[in-house]
C-alpha positions as CSV (number, residue, x, y, z in Angstrom):
1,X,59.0,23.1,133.0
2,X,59.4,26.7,133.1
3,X,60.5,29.1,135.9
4,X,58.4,32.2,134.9
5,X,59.8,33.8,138.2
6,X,63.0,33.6,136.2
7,X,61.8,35.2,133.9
8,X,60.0,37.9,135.4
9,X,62.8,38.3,137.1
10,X,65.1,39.0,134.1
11,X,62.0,41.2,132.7
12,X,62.1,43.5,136.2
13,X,58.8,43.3,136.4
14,X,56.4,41.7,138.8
15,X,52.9,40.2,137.9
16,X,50.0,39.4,139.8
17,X,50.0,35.4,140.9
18,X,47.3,35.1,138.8
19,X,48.8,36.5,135.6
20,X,51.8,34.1,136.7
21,X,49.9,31.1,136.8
22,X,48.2,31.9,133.2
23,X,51.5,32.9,131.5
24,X,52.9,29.2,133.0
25,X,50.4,27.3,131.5
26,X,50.7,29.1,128.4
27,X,54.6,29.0,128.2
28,X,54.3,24.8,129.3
29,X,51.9,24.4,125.8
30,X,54.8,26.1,124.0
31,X,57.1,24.2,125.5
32,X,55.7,20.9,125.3
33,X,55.6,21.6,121.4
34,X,58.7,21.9,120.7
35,X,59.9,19.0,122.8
36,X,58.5,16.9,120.2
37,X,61.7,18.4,118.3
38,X,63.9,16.6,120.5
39,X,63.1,13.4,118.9
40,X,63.8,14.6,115.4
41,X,67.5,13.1,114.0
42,X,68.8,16.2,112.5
43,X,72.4,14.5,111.7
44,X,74.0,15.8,108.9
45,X,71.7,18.2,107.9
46,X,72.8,21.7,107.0
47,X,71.2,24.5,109.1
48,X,69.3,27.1,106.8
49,X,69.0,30.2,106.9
50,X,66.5,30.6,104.2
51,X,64.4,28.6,102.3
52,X,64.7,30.9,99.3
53,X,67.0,30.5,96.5
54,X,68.5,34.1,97.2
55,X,71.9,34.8,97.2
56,X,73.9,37.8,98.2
57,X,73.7,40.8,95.8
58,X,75.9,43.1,97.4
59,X,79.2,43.9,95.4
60,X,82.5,42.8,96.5
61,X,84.2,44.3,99.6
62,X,87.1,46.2,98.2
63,X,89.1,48.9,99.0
64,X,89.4,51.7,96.3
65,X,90.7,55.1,96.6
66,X,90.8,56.6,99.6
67,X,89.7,60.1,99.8
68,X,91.7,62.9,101.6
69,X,90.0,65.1,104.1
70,X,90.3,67.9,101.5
71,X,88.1,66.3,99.4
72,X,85.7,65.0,101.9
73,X,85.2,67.8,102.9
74,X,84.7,70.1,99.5
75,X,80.9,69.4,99.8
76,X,79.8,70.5,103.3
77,X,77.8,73.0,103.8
78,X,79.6,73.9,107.0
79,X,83.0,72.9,108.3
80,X,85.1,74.3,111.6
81,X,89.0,73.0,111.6
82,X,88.9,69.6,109.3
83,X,85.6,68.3,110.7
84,X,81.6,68.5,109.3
85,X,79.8,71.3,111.5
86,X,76.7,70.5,112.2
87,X,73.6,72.4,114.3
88,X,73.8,71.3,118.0
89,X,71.5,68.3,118.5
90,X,71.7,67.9,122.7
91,X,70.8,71.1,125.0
92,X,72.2,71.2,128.4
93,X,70.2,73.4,130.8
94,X,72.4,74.0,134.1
């Protein structure tokens, strides 16, 4: 049903045959169950995405005032030539 040497494969890894032959039995169990789905009409019905009655809570996207660099930048602790300075994160030893 499954190739698990596709798999592997796609993993870059390599098992041991007999890891291979326990994950394909295991792998044609789940596989087998959800070939009973196949049978299933699903016509017309809506995919969820939930089954809870939540909705999105987030405000509305929209623009407001844009802020000048100036301003932006009245706050930081630090600044070199418009931009936020910040303490080197990345060392390069040559």
């Amino acid at each position: 049903m499954l190739d698990i040497n596709k798999y592997e494969a796609m993993a870059m890894i390599e098992l041991p045959d007999g890891e291979l032959e326990l994950l394909k039995g295991r792998f044609d169990v789940i596989a087998g169950s959800f070939g009973s789905l196949e049978h299933i009409d699903a016509d017309g019905v809506e995919p969820l995405v939930t089954v809870l009655d939540q909705y999105n809570v987030l405000r509305e996207d929209v623009s407001g005032k844009l802020l000048t660099r100036e301003e932006v930048l009245a706050n930081a602790p630090e600044q070199y030539d418009g931009y936020f300075q910040v303490p080197e994160t990345i060392t390069v030893d040559c």
